[in-house]
N, C-alpha and C positions, 0 to 999 in steps of 0.2 A: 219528531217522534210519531210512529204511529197511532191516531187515537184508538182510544179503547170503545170501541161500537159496542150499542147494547146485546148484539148477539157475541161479539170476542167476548164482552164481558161475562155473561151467559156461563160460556166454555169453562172460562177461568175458575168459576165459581165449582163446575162440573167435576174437572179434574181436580182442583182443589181437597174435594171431599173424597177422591181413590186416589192421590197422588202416593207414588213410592218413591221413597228415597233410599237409593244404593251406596254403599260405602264402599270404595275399591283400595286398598291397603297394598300400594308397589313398595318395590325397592330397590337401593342404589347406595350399596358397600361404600362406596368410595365417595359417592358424594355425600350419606351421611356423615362420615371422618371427618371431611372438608366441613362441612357445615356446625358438625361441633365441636373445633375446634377451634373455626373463626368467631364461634359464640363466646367460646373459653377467653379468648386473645381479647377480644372487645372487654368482656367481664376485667381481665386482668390489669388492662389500661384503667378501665372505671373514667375518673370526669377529664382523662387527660384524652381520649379518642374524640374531645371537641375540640381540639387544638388542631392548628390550620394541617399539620404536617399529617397528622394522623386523618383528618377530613379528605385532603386528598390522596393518603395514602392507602386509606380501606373503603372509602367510595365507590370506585372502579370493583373493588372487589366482591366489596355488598350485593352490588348492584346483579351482575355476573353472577353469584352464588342464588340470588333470589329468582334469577329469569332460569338459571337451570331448574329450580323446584317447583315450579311455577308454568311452563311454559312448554306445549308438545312439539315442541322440536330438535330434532337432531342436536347435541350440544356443540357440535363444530358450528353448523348454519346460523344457532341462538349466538356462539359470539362473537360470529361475525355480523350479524345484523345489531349485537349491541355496541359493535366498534368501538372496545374496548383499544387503546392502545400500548402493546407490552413492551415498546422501549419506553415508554413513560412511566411504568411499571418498576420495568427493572431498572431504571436510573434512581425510582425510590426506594428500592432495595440496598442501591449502594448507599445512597444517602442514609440509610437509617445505620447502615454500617458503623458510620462517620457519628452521628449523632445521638445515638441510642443502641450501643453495640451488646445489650443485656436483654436486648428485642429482637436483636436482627434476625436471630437462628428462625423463631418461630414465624416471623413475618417469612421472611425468606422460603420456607417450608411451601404457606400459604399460598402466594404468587407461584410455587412449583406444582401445588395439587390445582390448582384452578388453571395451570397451563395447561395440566396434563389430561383435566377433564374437559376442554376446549378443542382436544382434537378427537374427540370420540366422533363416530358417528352415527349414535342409538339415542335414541330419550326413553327412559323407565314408562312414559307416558305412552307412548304410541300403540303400543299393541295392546292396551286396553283399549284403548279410544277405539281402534278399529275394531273389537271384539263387539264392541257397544252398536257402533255402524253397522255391523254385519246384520244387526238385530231387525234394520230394513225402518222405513223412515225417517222423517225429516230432522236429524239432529243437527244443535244449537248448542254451539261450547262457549264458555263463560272464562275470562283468564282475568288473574288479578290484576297483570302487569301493560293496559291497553297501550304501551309506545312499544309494544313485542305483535299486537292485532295483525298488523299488515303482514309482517313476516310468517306469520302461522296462516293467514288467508292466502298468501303466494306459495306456500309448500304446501296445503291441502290441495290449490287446484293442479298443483303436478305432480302429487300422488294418489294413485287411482283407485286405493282403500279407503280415500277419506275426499275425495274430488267431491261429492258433495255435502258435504260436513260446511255450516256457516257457522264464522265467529259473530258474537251478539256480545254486547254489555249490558250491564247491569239496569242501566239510564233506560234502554230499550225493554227491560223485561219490565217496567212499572206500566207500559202502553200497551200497546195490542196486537204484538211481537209475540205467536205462538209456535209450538214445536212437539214432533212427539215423542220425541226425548230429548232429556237435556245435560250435558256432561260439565260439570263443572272441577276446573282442573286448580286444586290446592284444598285445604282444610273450609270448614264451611266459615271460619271465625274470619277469613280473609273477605270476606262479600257481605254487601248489604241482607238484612234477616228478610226483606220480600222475597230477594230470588229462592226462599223456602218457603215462607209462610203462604206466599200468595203465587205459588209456581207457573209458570206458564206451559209446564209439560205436562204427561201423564208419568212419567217417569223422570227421576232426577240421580243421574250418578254423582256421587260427590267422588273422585279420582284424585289422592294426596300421597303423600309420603309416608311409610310407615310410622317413623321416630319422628312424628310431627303430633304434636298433641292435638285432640280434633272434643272438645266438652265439647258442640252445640247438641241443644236437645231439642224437637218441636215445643212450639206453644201450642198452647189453644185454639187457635184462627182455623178455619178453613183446615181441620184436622178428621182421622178419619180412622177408626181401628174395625178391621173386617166382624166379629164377635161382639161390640161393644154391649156394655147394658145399658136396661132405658133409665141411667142416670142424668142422660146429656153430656155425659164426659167425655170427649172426645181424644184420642192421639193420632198421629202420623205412624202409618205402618212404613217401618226402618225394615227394608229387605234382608232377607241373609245374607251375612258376612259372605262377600267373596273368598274362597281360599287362592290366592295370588301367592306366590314366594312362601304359602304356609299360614296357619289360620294364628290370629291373634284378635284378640278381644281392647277394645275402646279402652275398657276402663281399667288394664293390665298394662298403662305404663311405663316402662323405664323411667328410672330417674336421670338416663341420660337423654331423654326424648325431649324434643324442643316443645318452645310453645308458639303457636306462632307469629308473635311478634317478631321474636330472636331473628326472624329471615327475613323480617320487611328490612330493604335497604332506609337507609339513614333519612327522613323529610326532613326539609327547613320548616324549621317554628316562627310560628309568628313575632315578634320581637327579638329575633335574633342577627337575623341577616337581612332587613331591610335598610337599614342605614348604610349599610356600605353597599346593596345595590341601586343606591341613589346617589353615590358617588361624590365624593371630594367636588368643592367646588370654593374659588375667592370671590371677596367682595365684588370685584369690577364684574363677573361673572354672571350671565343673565339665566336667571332662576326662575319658574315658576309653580304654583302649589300644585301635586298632585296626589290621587289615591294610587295604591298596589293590586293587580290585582293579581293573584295565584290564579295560572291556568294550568290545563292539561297535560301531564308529562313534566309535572316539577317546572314547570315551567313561568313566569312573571313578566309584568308590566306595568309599567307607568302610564296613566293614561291622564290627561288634562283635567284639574277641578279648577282654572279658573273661570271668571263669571264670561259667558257667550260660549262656551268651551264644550264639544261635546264630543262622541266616540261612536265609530262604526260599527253596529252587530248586527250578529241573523239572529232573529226569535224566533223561536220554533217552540215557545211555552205556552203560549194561551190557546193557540189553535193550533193544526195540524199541519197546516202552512208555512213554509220557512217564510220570512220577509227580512227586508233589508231596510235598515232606519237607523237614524241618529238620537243617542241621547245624553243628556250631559250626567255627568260621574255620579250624581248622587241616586239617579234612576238603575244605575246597574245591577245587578243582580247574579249569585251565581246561576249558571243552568244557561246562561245568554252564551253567545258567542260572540267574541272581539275580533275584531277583523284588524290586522296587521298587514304592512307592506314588507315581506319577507325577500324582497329582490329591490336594490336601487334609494335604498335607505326608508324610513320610515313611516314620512308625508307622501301620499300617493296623491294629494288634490296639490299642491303650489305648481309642482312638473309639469302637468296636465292645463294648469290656467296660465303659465308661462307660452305654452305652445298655441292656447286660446288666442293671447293678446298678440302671438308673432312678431311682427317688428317692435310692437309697442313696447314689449312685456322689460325690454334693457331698460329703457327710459324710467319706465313707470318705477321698478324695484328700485333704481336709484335715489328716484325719489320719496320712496316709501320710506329708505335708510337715513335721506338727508333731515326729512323732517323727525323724526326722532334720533339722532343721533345729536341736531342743535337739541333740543327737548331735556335731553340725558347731559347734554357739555352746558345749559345755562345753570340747570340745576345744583349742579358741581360745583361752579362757580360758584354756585350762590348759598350753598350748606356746607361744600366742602366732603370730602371723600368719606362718604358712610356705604353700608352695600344699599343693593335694589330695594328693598322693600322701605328701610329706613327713608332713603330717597324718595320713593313713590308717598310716604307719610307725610312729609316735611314739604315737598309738591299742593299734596293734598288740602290740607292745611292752611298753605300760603293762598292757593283759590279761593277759598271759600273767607278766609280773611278776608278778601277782595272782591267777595260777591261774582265773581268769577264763574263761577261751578261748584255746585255742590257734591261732585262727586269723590265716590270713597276711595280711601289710600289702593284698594285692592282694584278698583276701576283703572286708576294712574299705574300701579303699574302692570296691568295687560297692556294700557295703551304705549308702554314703554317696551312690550314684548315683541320681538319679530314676528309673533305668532298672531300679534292685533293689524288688519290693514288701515281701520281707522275707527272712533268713537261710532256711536250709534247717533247721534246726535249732532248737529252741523255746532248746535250752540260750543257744546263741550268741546271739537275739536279748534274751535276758534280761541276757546280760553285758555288750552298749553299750547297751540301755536302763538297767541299772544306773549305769553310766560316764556318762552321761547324766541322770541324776536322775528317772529315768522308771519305777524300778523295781516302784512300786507297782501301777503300769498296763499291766506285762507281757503278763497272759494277757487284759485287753480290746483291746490294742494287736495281739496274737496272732491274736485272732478275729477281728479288724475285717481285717488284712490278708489274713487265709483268705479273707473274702470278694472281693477285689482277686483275689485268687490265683483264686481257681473261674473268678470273671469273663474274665479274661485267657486260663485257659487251655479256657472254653468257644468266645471268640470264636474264639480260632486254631483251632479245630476247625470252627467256621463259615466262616473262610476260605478253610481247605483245601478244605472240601467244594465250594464255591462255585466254586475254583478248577476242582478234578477235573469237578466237573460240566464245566464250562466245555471245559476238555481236552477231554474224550469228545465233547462235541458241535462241536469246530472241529478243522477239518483244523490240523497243526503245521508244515506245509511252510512257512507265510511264516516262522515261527523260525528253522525250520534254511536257511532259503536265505538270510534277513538277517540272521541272528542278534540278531532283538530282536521282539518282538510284543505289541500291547496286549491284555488282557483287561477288558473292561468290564463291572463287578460292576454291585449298585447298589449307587447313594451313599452308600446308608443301611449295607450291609454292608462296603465296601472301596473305592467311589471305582473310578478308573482305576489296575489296576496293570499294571504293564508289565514283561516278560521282557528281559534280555540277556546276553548270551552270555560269560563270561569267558575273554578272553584272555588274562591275565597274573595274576599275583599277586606282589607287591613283598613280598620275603621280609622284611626287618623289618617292625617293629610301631611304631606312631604315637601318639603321645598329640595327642588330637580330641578341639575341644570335641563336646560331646553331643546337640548338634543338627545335627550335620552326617552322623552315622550315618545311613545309611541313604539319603542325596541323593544324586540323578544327579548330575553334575559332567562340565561340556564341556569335554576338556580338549585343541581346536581353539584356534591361537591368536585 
């Protein structure tokens, strides 16, 4: 993010107090029908549109109907870039035939207007936007829906009404990200209340849909009325109604006008669909605890909360400086970015410390596996089949009986994890290779996994670098304005990893199998 210098900040304060805010009122016949009719249809389902069929039957739809109202781009280009798929559509159409033949007409309908507005190639959007451009300076468009960012930044630079027109987010207008005007395309209830209270233009279009309900009002802040009296009462001067398609007035209406909730497509809630994106798993099955985190673009991940356990981000929060560093799960935060291995599976550091050790790297993993795989078969033997953590208890337990190791059941089983190369402690891993029948082979079991250990953590040192390089030499603005960006290593050191932005974090902890650490996860129905 760009910091806010005391003279940005200065500005902000400036235009603040003459900022105008514009309302521009389009419209789109055919996509309002579509729009409220799909609202109708959801209404008419009520709590049965959470049901899996109807999730992924009106998802795709949602989604599609929300990027057209939403989004200044041609409706052919918007769904293709949303790569919508319509045999997958229309096989749900037959299906509902089959299964819900007192829905079908109207479903069926829907999938026909949302075809038919897919091949236009006009957006209601566009020729305000350029009316707006025309006006000469540096405009800053704002869109609700930032995984549509890229595609609206690659059709303004190849149309040459709007070639310099820059998309900005929200995230970016709290820093020292200014413009001297700023167009913000949907209702203003769709955007956080700084991008008005505390505007970073001297003008601000709000550009929405007619039969969109738009109540925001200004507050108090940073407001400003040209006549005011010396009450100190301040307001935001709301510019004259554009006449677009015909003048109507805010607070006139319809009661067929949406609100705009109605057109956000569907988010997953917290407590709903995390357990099943944490996936089935059996007892024999190697589990370990982790947090969720909600990132950008509906998008999820598991990320490691066992104990030595930590996760790749850029911070770009406390200073103005991206950097690159590791922290374990309970340091994360939203607003960080999580760095994923989006090419070549998930772990970006074993690959890289595999190719470290070269000839050695066969040897040594063998031996990584022999000694906890006897670790996990004496165990067995000797409790009898219970799952992993029960195991890692019952382990636990029995050391410390024996003056062994005092370490906790949650220590045992990392060290029973493919994700552990070995204890922190020579003591402790001598007390489950003892347990183990391994005892003899302590300190070559020791050395062998030191080398595993250098390797591991020379690669992350190569990745970071790789990474930093990478930083210093690429502008961050596509991150902070879509909050996700790939970096393209080579293959040989890191594959394709990709940044994204966390939103959320699901405050309990998950037991996940161990190949799911670390994977993207669409969790779009």
């Amino acid at each position: 993010m760009t910091p806010l210098s005391i003279s940005s900040a200065t500005k902000v304060y400036r235009d603040a107090s003459t900022c105008e805010i514009i309302r521009h009122l389009i419209d789109h016949p055919t996509l309002a029908e579509f729009s409220r009719s799909l609202r109708a249809f959801v209404q008419l389902l009520g709590d049965e549109a959470d049901d899996e069929f109807w999730r992924r039957s009106l998802g795709p739809i949602r989604r599609l109907g929300f990027t057209f109202c939403s989004t200044p781009l041609p409706f052919s280009v918007a769904a293709a870039a949303a790569g919508i798929d319509w045999a997958k559509l229309h096989r749900q159409v037959r299906l509902c035939e089959q299964l819900f033949p007192d829905t079908h007409e109207v479903y069926a309908k829907l999938v026909q207007q949302l075809e038919g507005l897919s091949s236009e190639t006009v957006s209601p959007f566009i020729g305000t936007l350029e009316q707006i451009h025309l006006q000469g300076g540096q405009l800053g468009v704002v869109l609700r829906n930032p995984r549509m960012n890229q595609a609206v930044v690659d059709f303004f630079a190849r149309t040459a009404t709007l070639r310099n027109a820059r998309v900005v987010s929200p995230s970016q207008l709290r820093g020292g990200h200014l413009c001297n005007t700023l167009a913000v395309i949907g209702p203003c209830g769709w955007f956080p209340e700084h991008v008005f209270s505390a505007p970073r233009a001297v003008a601000v279009h709000v550009i929405s849909l007619r039969w969109i309900r738009d109540t925001w009002k200004p507050g108090p802040i940073f407001l400003h009325e040209p006549e005011t009296s010396g009450n100190g009462s301040r307001n935001h001067r709301i510019g004259e109604m554009p006449s677009i398609g015909g003048t109507t007035r805010l607070e006139n209406n319809s009661p067929t006008d949406l609100n705009p909730v109605d057109l956000l497509p569907a988010i997953p809630t917290f407590g709903r669909n995390e357990r099943s994106l944490a996936g089935q798993y059996n007892a024999s099955e190697e589990t370990v605890h982790a947090r969720l985190c909600h990132l950008s673009g509906q998008r999820a991940s598991f990320v490691a909360a066992y104990d030595g356990s930590s996760s790749l981000i850029i911070d770009t929060l406390e200073t103005g400086n991206a950097f690159v560093r590791r922290i374990p799960a309970e340091e994360l935060e939203p607003g960080h970015y999580l760095l994923l291995r989006t090419s070549g599976g998930g772990d970006f550091i074993a690959p890289l410390a595999d190719r470290i050790m070269g000839d050695l790297a066969e040897k040594r993993r063998s031996e990584q596996t022999e000694w906890k795989q006897r670790l996990i078969s004496a165990a067995a033997e000797r409790f009898g089949t219970v799952n992993r953590r029960e195991l890692s208890a019952l382990v636990s337990a029995e050391l410390q009986s024996q003056n062994l190791s005092q370490a906790r059941q949650a220590n045992v089983h990392y060290w029973m994890s493919s994700k552990c190369i070995r204890p922190r402690k020579i003591e402790d891993f001598v007390a489950i290779l003892t347990f183990a029948g391994l005892e003899e082979r302590s300190q070559e079991l020791w050395d062998a996994m030191g080398d595993i250990d250098r390797a591991h953590r020379r690669a992350g040192h190569v990745i970071r670098g790789l990474l930093l390089h990478k930083i210093a030499t690429t502008s961050l603005e596509p991150l902070e304005r879509d909050g996700e960006m790939v970096f393209e290593l080579s293959d040989e050191d890191g594959g394709t990893i990709s940044a994204f932005q966390i939103t959320e974090i699901v405050g309990e902890d998950f037991e996940v199998p161990i190949q799911r650490i670390g994977v993207l996860l669409e969790m779009e129905d």
